[in-house]
Structures are given as structure tokens and as C-alpha cells.
MARLUM-687762 format. One line per 8 residues: number of its first residue (from 0); their letters; for each residue x, y, z of N, C-alpha, C. Coordinates in steps of 0.05 Angstrom, whole numbers, plus 32768, in hexadecimal, padded with zeros to 4 digits. Layout:
! residues N
NUM	a	X Y Z X Y Z X Y Z | ...
END
This chain:
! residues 157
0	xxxxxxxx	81A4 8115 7E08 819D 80F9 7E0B 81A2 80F0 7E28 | 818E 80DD 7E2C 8199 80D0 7E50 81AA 80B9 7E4D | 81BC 80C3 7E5E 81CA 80A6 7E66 81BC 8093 7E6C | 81C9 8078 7E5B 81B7 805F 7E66 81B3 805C 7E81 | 81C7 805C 7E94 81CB 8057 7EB1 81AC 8069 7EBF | 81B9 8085 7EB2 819E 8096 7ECA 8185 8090 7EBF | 8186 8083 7EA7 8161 807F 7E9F 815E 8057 7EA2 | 8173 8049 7EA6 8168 8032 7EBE 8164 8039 7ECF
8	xxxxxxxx	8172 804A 7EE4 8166 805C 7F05 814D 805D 7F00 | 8147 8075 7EE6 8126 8080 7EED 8112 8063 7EF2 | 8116 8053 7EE0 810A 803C 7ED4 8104 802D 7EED | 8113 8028 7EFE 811D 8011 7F0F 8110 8024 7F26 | 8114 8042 7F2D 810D 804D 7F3D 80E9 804E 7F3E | 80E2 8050 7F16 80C3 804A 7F1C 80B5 802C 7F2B | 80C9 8020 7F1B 80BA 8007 7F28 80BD 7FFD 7F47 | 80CA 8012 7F56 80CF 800F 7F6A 80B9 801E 7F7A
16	xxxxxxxx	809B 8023 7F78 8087 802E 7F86 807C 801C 7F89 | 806B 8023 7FA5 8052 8014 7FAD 803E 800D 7F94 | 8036 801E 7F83 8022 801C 7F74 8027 8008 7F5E | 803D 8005 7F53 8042 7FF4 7F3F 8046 7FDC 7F4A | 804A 7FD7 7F70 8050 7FBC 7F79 8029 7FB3 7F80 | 8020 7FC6 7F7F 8005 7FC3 7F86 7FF6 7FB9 7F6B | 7FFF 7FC7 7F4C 7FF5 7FBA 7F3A 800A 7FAB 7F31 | 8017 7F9D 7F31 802A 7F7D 7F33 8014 7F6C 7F43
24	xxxxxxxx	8015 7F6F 7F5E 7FFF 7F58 7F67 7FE2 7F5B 7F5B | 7FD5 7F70 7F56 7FBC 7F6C 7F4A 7FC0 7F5E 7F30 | 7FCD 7F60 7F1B 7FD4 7F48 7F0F 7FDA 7F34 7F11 | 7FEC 7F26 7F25 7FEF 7F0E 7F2F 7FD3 7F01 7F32 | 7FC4 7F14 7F46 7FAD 7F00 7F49 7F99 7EFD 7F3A | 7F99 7F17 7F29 7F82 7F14 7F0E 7F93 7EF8 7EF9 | 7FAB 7EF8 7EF6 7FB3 7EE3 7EE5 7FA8 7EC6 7EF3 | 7FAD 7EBE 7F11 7FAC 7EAC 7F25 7F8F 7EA3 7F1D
32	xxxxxxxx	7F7B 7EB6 7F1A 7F61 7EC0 7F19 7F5E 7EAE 7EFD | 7F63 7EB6 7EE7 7F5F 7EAF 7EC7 7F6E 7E8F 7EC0 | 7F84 7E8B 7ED1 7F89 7E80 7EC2 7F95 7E63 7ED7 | 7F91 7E69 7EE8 7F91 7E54 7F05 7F7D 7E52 7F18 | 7F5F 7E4E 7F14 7F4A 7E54 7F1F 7F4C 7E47 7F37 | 7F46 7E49 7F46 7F44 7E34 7F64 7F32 7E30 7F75 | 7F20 7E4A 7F82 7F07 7E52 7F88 7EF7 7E58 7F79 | 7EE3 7E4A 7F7F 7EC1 7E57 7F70 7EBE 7E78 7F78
40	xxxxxxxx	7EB9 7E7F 7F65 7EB0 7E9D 7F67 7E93 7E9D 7F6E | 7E7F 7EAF 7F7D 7E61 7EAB 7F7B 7E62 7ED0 7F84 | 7E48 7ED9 7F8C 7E47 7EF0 7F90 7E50 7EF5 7FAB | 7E53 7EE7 7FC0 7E5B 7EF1 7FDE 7E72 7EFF 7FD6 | 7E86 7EEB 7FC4 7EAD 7EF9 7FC9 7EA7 7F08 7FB7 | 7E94 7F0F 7FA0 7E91 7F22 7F8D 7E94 7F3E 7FA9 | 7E7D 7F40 7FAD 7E70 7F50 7FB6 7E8B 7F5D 7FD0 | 7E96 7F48 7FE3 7EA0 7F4F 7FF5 7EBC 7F57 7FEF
48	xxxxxxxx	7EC6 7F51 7FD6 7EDA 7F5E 7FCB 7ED3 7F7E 7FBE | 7EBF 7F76 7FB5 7EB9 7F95 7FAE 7EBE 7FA8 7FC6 | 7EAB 7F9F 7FD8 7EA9 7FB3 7FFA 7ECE 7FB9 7FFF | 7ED7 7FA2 8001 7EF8 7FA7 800D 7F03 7FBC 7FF3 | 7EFC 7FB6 7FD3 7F09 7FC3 7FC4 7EFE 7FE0 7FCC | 7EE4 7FE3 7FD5 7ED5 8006 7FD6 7EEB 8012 7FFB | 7EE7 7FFB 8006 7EF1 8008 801C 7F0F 8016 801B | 7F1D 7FFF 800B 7F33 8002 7FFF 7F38 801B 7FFA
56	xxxxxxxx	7F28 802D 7FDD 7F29 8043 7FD5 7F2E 8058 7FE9 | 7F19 8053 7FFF 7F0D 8069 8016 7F22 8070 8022 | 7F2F 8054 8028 7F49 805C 803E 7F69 8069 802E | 7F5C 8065 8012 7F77 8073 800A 7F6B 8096 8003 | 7F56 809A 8001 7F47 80B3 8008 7F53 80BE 8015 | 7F4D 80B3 802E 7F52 80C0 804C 7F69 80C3 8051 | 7F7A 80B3 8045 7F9C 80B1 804B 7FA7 80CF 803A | 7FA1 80CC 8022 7FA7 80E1 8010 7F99 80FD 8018
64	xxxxxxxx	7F86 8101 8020 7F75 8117 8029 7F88 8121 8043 | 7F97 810C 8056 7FAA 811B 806C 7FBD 8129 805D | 7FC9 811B 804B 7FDF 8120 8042 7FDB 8140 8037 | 7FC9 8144 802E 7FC4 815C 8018 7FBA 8173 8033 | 7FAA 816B 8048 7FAC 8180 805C 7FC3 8187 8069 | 7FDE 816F 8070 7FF0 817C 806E 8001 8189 8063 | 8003 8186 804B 8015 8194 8037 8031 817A 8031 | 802C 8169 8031 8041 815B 803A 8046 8144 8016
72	xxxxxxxx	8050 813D 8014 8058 8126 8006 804C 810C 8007 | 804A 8102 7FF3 8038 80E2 7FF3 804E 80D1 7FEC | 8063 80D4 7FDA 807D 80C9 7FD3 8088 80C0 7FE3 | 808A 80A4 7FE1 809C 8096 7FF9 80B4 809C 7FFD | 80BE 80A3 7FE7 80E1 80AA 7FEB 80E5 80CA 7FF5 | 80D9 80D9 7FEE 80D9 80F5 7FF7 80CF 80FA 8012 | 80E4 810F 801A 80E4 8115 8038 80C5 8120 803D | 80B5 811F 804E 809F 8128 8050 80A2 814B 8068
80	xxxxxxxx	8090 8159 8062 809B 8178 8067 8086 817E 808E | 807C 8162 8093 806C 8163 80A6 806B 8145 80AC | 805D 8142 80CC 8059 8124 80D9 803D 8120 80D6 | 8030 8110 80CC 800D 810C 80D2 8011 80F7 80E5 | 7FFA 80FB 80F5 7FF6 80E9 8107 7FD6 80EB 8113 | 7FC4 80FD 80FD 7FA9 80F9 8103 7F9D 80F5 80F3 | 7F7C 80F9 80F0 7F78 80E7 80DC 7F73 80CB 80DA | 7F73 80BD 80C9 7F75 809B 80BF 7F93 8097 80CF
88	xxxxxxxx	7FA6 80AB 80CC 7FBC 80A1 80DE 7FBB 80A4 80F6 | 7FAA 80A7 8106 7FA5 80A4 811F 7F9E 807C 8125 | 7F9B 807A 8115 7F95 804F 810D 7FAF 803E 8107 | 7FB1 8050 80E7 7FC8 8038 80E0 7FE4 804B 80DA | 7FF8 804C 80DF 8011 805C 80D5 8010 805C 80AB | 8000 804A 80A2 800B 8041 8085 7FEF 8037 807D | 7FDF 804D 807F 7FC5 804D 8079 7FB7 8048 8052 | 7FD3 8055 8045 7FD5 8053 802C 7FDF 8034 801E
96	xxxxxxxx	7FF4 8029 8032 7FFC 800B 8029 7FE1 7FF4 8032 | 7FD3 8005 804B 7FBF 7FF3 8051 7FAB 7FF4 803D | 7FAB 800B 8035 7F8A 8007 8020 7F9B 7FF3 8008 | 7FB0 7FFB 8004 7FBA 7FE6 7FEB 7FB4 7FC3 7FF1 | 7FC1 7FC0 7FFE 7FB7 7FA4 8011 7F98 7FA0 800F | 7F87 7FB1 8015 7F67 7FA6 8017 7F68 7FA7 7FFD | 7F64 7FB7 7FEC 7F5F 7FB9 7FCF 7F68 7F9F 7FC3 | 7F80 7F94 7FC5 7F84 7F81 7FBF 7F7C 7F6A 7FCB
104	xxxxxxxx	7F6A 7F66 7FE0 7F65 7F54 7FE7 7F40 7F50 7FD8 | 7F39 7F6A 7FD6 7F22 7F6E 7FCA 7F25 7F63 7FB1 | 7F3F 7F67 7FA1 7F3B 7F5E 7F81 7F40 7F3F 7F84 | 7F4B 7F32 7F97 7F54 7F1F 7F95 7F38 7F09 7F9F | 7F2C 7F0F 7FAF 7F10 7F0B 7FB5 7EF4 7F0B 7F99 | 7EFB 7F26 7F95 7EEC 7F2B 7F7D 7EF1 7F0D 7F63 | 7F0C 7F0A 7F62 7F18 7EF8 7F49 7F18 7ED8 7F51 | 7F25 7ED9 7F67 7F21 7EB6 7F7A 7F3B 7EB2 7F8E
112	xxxxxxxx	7F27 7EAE 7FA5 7F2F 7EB8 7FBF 7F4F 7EAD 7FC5 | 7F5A 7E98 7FB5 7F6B 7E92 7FB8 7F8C 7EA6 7FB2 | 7F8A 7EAB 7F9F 7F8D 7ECF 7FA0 7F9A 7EDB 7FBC | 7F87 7ED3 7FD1 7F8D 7EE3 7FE6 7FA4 7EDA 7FFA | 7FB6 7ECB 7FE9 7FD3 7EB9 7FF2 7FEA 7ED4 7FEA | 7FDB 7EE2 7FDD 7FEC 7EFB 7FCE 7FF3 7F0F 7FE2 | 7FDE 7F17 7FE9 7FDA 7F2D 7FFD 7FF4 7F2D 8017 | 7FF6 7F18 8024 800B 7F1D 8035 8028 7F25 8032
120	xxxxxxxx	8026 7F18 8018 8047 7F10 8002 804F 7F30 8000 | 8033 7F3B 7FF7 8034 7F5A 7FED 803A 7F6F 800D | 802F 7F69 8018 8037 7F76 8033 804E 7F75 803D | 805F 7F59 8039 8077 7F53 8047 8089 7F6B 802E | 8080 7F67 8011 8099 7F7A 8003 8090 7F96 8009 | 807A 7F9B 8015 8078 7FBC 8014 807F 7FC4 802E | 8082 7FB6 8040 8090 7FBA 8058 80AA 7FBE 8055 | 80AD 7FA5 804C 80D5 7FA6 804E 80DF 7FBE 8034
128	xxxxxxxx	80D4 7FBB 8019 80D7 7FD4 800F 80D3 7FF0 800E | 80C3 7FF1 801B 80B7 800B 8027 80B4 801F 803C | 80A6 8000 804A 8095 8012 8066 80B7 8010 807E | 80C6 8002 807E 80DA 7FF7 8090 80F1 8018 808A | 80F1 8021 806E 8101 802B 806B 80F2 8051 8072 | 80E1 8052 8069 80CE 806D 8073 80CD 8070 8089 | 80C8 805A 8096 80CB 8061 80B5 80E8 8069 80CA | 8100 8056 80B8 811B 8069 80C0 8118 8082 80C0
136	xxxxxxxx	810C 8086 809E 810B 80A7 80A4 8102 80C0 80AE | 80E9 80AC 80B1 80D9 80BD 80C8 80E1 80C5 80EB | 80EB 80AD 80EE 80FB 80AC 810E 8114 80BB 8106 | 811C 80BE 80E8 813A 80D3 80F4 812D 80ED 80EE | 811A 80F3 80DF 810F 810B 80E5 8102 811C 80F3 | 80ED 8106 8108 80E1 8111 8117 80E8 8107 813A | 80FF 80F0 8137 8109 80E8 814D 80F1 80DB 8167 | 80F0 80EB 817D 80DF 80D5 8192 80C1 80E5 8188
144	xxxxxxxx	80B2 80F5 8178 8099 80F6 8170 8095 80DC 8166 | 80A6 80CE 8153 809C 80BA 8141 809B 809E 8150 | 80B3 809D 8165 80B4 8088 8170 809D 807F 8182 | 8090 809F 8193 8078 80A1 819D 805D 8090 8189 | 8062 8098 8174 8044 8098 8162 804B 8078 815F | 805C 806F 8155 806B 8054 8150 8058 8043 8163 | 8062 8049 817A 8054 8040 819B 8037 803D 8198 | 802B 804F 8189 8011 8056 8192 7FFF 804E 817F
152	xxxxx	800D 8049 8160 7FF4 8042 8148 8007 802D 8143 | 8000 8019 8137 8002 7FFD 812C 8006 8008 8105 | 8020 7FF1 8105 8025 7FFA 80E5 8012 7FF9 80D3 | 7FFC 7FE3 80D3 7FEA 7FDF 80C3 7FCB 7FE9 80CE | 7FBD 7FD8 80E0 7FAE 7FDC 80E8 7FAC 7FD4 810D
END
């Protein structure tokens, strides 16, 4: 049997990914969407959320597709076994938090644009929970390579 303690960890440790903070806000704004309407929906924000939601996909493609040429880890918490820095990461350092961000700005467009009050809220927690702390680790692992790349690509875009 598990101890309660180490199976709140797992629990608390799941909810502690990008992906579950990514579907938390896509609900926020589908609820915001249903049940606090604000903007008229018509086909432009249909349509142009779709494009951000397709582009969305692409760039987490491309992000994941480095990862897998390197051999490396996609897990935020796990040490990664290599540095990328080409690629979609030749653009943004956090090419995977950025497609999360468009996607969400795509659904939030798609549902009513107001929605799109979300999107920053969601950036500030995936920074400070995430991206602020991966990047310590990266600079103690790869030292002045990272600080170089740091210099040279922009966190987001």
C-alpha cells in the first residue's frame, strides 16, 4: 500500500505540469465562453483562432521533433542529456510553452475574444513555475553556453 504522503507528492507533482496548467486555462475560458459571454463570436475570430490553434500544433511539432533528434527529455523537471539550440530553438528558448500560449489564445478567440485576458495570467504562472526554474538548470549545467544562447534567443518569441 502507498503512503498517503508519497501519493499526495505524486498527485500534487501531476498537477504540477505545463499541460494540466494549459488545460486549467482552456477551461477557464471555455467556461468564461458558456457562461459569461462578452464578445460576439462571427467567423473572422472563428476562423483566426483556428489558424493560431493549427499554428499552435506546428510549433509544438517542431519543438518536440528537436527534442526527439536529440535524445533528450521533454520533462520539465528532468535533467535533459543534451543543449538544443537549433531548430525552432534557434527563435524562442520555450518554444513548447509558446505553442501553449497561441493555442490558447486560438481557443479563447475561437470561444470569445475576451478570454484572451487569460493568456498573459497563464504565461506569468508558466514562467515563474517553470520556465524561471529550468533555466537555473540549464545555466548550472551548461554554464556560459546557456548564458550565450540566453543573450541570443528571446524567452518567448
Amino acid at each position: 500500500m502507498i503512503p498517503q504522503t508519497s501519493l499526495m507528492r505524486r498527485l500534487l507533482r501531476q498537477w504540477e505540469s505545463p499541460p494540466t496548467w494549459l488545460a486549467l486555462f482552456l477551461c477557464l475560458a471555455w467556461a468564461q465562453s458558456r457562461l459569461l459571454p462578452i464578445l460576439p463570436s462571427g467567423p473572422g475570430p472563428r476562423i483566426a483562432g483556428a489558424v493560431l490553434i493549427a499554428s499552435g500544433l506546428v510549433l509544438f511539432a517542431l519543438a518536440l521533433a528537436e527534442f526527439r533528434r536529440h535524445r533528450t527529455t521533454v520533462l520539465p523537471r528532468e535533467a535533459p542529456q543534451s543543449f538544443i539550440t537549433g531548430g525552432i530553438y534557434q527563435w524562442s528558448r520555450n518554444p513548447i510553452y509558446l505553442a501553449d500560449a497561441v493555442i490558447l489564445s486560438g481557443a479563447a478567440l475561437r470561444w470569445d475574444g475576451a478570454a484572451l485576458l487569460l493568456v498573459p495570467v497563464f504565461m506569468w504562472i508558466i514562467r515563474n513555475r517553470f520556465i524561471e526554474g529550468e533555466e537555473t538548470g540549464l545555466r548550472a549545467m551548461f554554464g556560459a553556453e546557456f548564458d550565450a544562447y540566453a543573450r541570443r534567443v528571446r524567452r518567448w518569441i
